[in-house]
C-alpha positions as CSV (number, residue, x, y, z in Angstrom):
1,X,-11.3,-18.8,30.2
2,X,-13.2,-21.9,29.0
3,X,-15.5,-22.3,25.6
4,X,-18.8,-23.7,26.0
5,X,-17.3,-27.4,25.3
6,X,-14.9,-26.6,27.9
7,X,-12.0,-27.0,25.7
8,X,-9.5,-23.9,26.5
9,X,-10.8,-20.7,24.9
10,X,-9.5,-20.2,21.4
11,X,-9.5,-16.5,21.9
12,X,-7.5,-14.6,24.2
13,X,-7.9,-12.0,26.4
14,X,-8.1,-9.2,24.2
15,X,-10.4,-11.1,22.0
16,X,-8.1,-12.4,19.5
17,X,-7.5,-15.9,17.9
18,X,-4.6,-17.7,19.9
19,X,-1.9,-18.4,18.0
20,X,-1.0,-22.1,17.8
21,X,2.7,-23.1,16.7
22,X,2.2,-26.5,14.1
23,X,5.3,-26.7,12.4
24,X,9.0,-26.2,12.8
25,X,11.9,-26.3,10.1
26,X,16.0,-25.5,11.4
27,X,19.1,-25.5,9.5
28,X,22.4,-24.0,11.3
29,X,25.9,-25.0,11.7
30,X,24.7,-27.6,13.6
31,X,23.1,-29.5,11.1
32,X,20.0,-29.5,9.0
33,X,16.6,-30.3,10.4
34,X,15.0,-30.5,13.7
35,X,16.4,-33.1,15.2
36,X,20.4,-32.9,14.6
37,X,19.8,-29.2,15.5
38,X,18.3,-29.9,18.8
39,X,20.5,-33.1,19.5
40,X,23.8,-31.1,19.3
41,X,22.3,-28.0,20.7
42,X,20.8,-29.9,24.0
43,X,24.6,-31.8,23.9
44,X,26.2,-28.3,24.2
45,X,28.2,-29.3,21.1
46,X,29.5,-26.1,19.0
47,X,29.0,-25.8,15.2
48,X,31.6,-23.0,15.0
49,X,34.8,-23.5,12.9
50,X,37.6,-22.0,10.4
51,X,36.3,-20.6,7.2
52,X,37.8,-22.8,4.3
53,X,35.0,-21.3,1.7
54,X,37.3,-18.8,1.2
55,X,41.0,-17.0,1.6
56,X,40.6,-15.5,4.8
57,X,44.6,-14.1,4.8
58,X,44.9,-10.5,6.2
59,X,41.4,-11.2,7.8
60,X,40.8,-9.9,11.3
61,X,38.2,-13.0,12.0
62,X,38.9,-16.0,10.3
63,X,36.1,-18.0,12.0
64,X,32.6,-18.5,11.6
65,X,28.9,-20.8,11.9
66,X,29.2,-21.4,8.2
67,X,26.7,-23.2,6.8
68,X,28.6,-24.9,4.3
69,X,26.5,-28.7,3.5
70,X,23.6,-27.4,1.7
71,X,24.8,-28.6,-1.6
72,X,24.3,-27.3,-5.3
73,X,22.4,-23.7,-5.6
74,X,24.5,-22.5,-2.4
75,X,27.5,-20.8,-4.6
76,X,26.7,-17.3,-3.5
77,X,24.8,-15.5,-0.6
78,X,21.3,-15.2,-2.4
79,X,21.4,-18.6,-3.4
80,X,22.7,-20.0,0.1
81,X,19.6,-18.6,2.0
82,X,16.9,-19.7,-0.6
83,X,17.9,-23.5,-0.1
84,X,18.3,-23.3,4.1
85,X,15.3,-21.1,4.0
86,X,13.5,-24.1,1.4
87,X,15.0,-26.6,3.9
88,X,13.5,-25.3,6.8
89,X,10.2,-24.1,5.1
90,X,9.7,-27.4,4.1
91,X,10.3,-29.0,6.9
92,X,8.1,-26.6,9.0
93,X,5.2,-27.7,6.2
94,X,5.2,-31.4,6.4
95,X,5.7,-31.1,10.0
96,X,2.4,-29.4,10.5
97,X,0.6,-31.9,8.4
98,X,0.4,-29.8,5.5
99,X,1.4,-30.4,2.2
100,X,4.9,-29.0,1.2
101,X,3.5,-27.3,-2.2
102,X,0.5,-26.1,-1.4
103,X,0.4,-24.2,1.8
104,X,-2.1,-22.3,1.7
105,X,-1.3,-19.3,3.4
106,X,0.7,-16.0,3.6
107,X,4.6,-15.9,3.7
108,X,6.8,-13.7,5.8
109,X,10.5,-14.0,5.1
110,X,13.3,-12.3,7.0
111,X,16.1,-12.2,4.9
112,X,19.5,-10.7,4.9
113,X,20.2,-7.4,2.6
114,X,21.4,-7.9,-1.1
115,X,24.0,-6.5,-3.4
116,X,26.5,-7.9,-6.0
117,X,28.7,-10.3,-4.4
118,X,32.5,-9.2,-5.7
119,X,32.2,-12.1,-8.2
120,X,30.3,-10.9,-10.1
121,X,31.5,-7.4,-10.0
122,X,35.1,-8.7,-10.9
123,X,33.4,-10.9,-13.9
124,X,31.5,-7.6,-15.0
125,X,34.5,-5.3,-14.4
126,X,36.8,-8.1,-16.6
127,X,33.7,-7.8,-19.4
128,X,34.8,-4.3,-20.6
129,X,35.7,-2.7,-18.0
130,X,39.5,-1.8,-18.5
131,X,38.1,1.0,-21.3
132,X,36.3,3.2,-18.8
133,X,38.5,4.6,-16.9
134,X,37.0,6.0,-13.7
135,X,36.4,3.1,-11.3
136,X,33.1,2.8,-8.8
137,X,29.5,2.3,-9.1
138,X,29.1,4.4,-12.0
139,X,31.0,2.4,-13.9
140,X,29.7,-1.0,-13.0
141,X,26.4,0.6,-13.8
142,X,27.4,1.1,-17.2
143,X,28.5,-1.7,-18.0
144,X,25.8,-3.8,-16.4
145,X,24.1,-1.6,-18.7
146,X,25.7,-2.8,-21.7
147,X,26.2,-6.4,-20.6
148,X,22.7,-7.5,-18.9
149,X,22.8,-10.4,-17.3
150,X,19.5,-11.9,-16.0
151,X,21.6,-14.3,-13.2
152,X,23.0,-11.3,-11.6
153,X,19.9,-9.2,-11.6
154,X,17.8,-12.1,-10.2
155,X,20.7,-12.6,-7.1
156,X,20.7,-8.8,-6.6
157,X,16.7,-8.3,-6.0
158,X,15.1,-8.3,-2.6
159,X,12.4,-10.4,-3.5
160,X,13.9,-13.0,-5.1
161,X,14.2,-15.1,-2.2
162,X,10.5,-15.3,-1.2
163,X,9.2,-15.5,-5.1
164,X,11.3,-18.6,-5.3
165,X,9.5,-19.8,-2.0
166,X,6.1,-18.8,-2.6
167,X,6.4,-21.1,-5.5
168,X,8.1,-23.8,-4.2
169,X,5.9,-23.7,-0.9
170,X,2.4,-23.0,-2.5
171,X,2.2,-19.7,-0.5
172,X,-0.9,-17.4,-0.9
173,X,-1.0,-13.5,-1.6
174,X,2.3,-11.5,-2.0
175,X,5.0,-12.6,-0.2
176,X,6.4,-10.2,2.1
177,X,10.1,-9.5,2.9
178,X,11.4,-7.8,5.6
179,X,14.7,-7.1,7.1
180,X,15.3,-5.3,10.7
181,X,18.7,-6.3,11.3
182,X,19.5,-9.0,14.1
183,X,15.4,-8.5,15.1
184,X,14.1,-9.6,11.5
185,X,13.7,-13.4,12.3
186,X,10.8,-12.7,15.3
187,X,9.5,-9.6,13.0
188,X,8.8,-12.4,10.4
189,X,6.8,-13.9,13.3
190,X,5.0,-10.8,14.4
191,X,3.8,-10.4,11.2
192,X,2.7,-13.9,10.8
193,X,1.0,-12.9,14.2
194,X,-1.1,-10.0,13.6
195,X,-2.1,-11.7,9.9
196,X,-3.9,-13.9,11.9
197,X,-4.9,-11.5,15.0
198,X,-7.0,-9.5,12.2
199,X,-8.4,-12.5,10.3
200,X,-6.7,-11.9,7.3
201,X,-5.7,-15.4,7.2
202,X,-6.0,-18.5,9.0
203,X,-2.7,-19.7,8.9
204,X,1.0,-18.2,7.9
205,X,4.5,-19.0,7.4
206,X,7.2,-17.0,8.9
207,X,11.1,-17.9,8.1
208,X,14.2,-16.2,8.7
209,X,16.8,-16.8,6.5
210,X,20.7,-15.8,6.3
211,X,23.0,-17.1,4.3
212,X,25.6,-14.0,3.8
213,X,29.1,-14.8,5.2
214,X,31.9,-13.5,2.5
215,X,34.7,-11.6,2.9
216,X,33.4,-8.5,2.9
217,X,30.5,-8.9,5.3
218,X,33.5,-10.0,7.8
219,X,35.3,-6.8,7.4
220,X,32.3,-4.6,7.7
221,X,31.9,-6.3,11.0
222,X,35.7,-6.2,11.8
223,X,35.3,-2.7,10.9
224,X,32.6,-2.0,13.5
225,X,35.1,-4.0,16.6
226,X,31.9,-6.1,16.5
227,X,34.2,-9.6,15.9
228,X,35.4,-12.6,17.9
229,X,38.8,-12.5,16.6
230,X,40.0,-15.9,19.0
231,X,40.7,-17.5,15.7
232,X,42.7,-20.5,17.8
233,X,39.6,-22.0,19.3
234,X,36.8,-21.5,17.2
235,X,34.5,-23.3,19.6
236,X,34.9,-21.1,22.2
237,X,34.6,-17.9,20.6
238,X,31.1,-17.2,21.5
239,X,31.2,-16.7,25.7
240,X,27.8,-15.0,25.9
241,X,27.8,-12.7,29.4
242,X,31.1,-13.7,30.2
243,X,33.7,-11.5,31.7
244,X,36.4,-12.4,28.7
245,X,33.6,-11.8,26.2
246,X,35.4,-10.2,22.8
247,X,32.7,-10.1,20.4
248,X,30.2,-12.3,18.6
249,X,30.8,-15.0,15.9
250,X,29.1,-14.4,12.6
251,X,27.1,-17.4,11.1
252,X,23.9,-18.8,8.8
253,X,20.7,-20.8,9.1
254,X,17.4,-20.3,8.7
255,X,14.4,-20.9,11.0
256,X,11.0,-21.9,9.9
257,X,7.6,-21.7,12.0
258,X,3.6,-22.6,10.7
259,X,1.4,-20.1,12.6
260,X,-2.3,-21.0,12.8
261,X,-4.9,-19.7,14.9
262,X,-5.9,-22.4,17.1
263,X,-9.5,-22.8,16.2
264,X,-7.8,-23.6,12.8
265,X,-5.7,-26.0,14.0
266,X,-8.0,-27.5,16.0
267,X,-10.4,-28.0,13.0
268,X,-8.2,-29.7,10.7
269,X,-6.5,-32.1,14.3
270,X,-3.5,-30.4,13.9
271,X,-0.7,-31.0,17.1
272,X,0.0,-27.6,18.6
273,X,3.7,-27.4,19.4
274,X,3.2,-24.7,21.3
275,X,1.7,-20.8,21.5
276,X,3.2,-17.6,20.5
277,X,1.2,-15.1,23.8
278,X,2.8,-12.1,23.3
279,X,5.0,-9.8,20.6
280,X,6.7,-6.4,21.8
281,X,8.5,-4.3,19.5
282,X,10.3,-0.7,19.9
283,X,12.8,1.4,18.6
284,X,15.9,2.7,19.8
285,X,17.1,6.0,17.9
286,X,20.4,6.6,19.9
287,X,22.9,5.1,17.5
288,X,23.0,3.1,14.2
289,X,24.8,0.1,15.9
290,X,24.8,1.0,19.9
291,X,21.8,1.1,22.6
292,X,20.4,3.6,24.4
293,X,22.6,4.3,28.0
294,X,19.9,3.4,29.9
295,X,18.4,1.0,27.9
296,X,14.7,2.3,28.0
297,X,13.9,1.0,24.6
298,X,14.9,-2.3,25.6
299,X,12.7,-2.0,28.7
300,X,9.8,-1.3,26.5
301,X,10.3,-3.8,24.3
302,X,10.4,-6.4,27.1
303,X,7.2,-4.9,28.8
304,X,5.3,-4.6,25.4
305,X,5.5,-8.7,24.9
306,X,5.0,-9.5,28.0
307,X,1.8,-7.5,28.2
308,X,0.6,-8.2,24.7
309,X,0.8,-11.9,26.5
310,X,-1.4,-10.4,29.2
311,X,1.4,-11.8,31.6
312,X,4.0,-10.5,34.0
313,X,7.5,-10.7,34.5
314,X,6.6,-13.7,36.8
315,X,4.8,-15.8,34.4
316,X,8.4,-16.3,32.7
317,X,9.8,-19.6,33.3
318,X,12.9,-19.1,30.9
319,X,14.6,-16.6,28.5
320,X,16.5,-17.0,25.3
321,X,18.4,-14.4,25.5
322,X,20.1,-12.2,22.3
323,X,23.2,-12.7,24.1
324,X,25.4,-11.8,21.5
325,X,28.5,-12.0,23.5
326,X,29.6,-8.9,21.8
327,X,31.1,-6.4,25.7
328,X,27.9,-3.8,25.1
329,X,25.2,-5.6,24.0
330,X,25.3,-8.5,26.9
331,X,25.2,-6.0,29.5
332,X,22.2,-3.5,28.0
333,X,20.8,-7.1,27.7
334,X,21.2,-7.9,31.0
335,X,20.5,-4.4,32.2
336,X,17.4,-4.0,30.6
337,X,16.2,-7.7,31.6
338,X,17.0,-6.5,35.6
339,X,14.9,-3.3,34.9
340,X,11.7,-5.5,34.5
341,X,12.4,-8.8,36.6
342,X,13.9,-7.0,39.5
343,X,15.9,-9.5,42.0
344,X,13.8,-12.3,40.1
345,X,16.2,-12.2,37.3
346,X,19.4,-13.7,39.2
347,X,17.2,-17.0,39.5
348,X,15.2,-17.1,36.2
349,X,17.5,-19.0,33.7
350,X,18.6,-17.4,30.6
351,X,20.8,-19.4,27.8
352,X,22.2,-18.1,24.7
353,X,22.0,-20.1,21.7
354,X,24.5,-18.1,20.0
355,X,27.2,-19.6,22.2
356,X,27.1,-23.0,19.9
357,X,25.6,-21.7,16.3
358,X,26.8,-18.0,16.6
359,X,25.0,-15.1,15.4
360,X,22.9,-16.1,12.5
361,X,21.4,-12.0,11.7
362,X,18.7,-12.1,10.1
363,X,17.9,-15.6,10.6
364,X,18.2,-15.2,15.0
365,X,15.0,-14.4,15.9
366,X,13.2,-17.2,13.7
367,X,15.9,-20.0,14.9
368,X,15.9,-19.0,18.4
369,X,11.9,-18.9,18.4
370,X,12.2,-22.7,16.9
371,X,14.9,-23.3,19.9
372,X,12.4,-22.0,23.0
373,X,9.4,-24.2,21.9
374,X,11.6,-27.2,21.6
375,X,12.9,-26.3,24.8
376,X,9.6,-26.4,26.2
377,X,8.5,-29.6,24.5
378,X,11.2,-31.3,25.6
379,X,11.7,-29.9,29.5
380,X,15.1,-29.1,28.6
381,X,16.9,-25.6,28.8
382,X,20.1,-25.5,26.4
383,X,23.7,-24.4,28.0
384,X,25.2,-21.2,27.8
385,X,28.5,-22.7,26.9
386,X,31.8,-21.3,27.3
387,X,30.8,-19.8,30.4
388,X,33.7,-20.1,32.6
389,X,34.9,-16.5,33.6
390,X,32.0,-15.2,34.7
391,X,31.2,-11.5,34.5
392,X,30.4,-9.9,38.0
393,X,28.8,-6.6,36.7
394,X,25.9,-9.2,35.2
395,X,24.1,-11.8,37.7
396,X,23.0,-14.4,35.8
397,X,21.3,-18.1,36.0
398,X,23.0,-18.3,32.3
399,X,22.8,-22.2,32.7
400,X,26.2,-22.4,32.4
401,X,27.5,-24.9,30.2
402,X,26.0,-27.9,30.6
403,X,21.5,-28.6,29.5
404,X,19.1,-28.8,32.6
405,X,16.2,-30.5,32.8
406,X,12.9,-27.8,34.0
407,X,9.3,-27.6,33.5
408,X,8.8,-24.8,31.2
409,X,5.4,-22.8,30.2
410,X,6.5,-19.9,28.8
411,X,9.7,-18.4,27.2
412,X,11.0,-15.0,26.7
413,X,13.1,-14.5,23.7
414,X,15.2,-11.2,22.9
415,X,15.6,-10.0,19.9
416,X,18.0,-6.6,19.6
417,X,19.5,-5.8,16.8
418,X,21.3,-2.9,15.1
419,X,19.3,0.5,13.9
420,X,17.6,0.1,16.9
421,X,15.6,-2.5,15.8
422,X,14.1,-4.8,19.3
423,X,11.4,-7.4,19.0
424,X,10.8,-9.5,22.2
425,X,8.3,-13.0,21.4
426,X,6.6,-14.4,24.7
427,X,5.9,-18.3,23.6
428,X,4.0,-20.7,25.7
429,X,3.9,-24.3,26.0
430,X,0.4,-24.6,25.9
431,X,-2.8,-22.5,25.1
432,X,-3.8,-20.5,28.8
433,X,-6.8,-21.1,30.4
């Protein structure tokens, strides 16, 4: 469809503003910004190591994608994902031509969950704590109570992380924080999305943010089986859809993206990295951390971007997978993917980011989102790395360890996360006609 300049429509079939990607901000293990992200990523280099910010003795996992270079205000979890999340905000801002304080427009922030890091609970519990004598929450309650402390209170709220940003990034209105588990990053997006579908705003900032590896978060996971635990060669711990897969490897970044509709954009001669078509999301109520057997809210979530794209199965020249590279979730992955592309999917390429960064939660969908348009841009698909047992019960194009070179329009990227939380973003190069 053409306007009546014959400049591609700036609505799309439904009627709605076309949203126009502007500006892109990374940090991961790799490195911080755009460019060092994309250089290693496209090199199939891997940012996973040893964890040396802490003990990790009588740990199951003693590797990770530690973001660990970020500098003063990273001491603890909270503080960690504000400055990635500023990093890659900011970054995202100037990108799009816009200045860096004074945005402009809504923010949507994934970000992980918070509680008192065991810091801070020791220092409490070492206050006054050795005269009331039955342990727990009740008793760090009272003596919180009795010892307020406006540092702890501030790292312990859920909102803390976007105040800081609206502030720093001259956001507009309330900024909203979500978190839906490994799908929050591209639920930041959606919400960035619709903002703009309804005309609530003309631009938006979505991040995802994660900053929350500490001892504990590795034994909740270690609890759950969910773990790599081939400490001896961190770099190859993440083998996405292989057959020797043992689990994924937990990490941090953050992943920024400017959302504007396109007349917007257009307006103000913005460049237009590329265009989000098409968000899916559905639940999955089987199973706090475990699909559905036969994967039908998977299916639907795959089928509900694609059609909010007003595209089909064909129309996908590539797809960032979640590929975890945790036994289950690869293969409902892969299971659910076969369900919609038929015989189509053994020669559609799929690549896993996670292979090289590992899995950054929160932050996955926003940095992998940030991955497929510079994938496009730059006619290059990332490697699945560590890909060299492959598993027979999943046919895959997983572009096996080693970056091709391809022509790519549009991108399919998964999003599945625990709770039954699945978000599916359908990006495009370029505006359709």
């Amino acid at each position: 469809m053409m306007s009546a300049n014959g400049s591609t429509a700036e609505l799309d079939f439904l009627g709605r503003p076309v949203i126009a990607i502007t500006g892109l901000g990374l940090v991961s293990s790799l490195g911080r910004g755009v460019d060092d992200n994309w250089d290693a990523l496209s090199a199939g280099r891997s940012g996973i190591h040893r964890i040396e910010r802490f003990s990790t003795e009588g740990l199951r996992t003693t590797i990770s994608g530690s973001v660990d270079f970020m500098g003063p205000g990273a001491e603890t979890s909270t503080g960690l994902s504000y400055v990635m999340a500023e990093a890659a905000g900011s970054e995202a801002v100037r990108m799009a031509g816009l200045a860096d304080d004074d945005f402009g427009g809504p923010l949507f922030l994934a970000a992980p969950p918070v509680e008192m890091e065991w810091q801070h609970r020791l220092a409490l519990d070492a206050m006054e704590g050795a005269r009331i004598a039955e342990a727990g929450y009740d008793r760090l309650l009272q003596i919180a109570r009795s010892r307020p402390d406006k540092a702890i209170y501030n790292l312990t709220q859920c909102s803390r992380i976007s105040e800081l940003l609206a502030d720093r990034l001259g956001t507009r209105g309330l900024p909203i924080t979500l978190s839906t588990a490994c799908a929050s990053g591209a639920s930041a997006i959606q919400l960035g999305v619709e903002a703009i579908r309804r005309g609530e705003t003309d631009r938006a900032i979505a991040i995802g943010t994660d900053g929350s590896i500490t001892q504990e978060s590795l034994i909740r996971f270690s609890l759950l089986s969910a773990l790599s635990t081939n400490n001896e060669h961190p770099e190859k711990a993440s083998k996405p859809f292989s057959k020797d897969r043992d689990g994924f490897v937990m990490a941090e970044g953050a992943g920024a993206l400017v959302l504007e509709s396109l007349s917007a954009a257009r307006a103000r001669g913005a460049k237009i990295l590329g265009i989000i078509h098409g968000c899916g999301e559905r639940a999955d109520d089987f199973h706090r951390t475990r699909s559905k057997p036969d994967g039908s809210p998977i299916i639907a979530t795959i089928r509900a971007g694609i059609a909010d794209a007003g595209m089909d199965p064909s129309d996908i020249d590539y797809i960032n997978a979640h590929g975890t590279s945790t036994p289950e979730n690869d293969r409902m992955e892969a299971t659910g993917l076969a369900a919609v592309f038929g015989d189509a999917l053994k020669t559609t390429p799929i690549s896993s980011n996670k292979s090289m960064i590992g899995h950054t939660l929160t932050a996955a969908g926003a940095i992998e989102a940030v991955f497929s348009v510079l994938s496009m841009q730059r006619g290059v698909l990332p490697p699945t790395i560590n890909y060299d047992m492959p598993d027979p019960a999943i046919e895959l194009d997983t572009v096996p360890n080693t970056a091709r070179s391809a022509d790519i329009a549009a991108v399919l990227s998964n999003s599945f996360g625990f709770g039954g939380q699945n978000a599916c973003l359908v990006i495009g190069r370029e505006p359709r006609n």
